[in-house]
N, C-alpha and C positions, 0 to 999 in steps of 0.2 A: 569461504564466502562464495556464495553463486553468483554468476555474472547473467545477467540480459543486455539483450540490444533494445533503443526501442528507436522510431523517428519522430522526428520532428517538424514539426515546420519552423519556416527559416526565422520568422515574427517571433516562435516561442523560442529556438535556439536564441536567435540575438540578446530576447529580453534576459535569458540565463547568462547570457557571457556579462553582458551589463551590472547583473544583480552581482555576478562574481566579483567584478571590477570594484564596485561600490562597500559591497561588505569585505571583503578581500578572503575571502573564501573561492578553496575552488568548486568549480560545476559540480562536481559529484560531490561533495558536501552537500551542498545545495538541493539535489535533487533525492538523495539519502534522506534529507531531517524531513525535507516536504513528503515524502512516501511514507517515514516513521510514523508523521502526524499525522496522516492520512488515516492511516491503519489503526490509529489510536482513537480518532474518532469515530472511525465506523465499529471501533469493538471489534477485531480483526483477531485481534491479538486473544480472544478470549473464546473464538470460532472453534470447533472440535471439528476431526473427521470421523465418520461414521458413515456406515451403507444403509441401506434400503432395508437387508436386512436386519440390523439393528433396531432399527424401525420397527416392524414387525414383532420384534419381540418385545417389546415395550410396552407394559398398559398404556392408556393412554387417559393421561392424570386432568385434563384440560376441563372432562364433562364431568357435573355433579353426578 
């Protein structure tokens, strides 16, 4: 599993420790399923890598 840092401000740190307290979850739950869902709704998860050149060699299917 990769780790990141990231910051915060202290208003959204608090409000996590809160959210923690109340659902009794800890923070990095919390912050895990909200990034899951995040990425689930932009369609993230369904993103491919590919170069410039890939590109290039691709017709391109878009124009009658």
């Amino acid at each position: 599993m990769a780790r990141i840092t990231i910051a915060l401000s202290d208003r959204t740190h608090l409000a996590l420790k809160l959210l923690s307290l109340q659902k009794e979850k800890r923070v990095i739950k919390i912050i895990q399923e909200a990034i899951e869902q995040h990425l689930k709704n932009e369609g993230a998860y369904d993103l491919g890598i590919h170069s410039k050149k890939d590109d290039e060699a691709q017709p391109d299917t878009t124009s009658p």
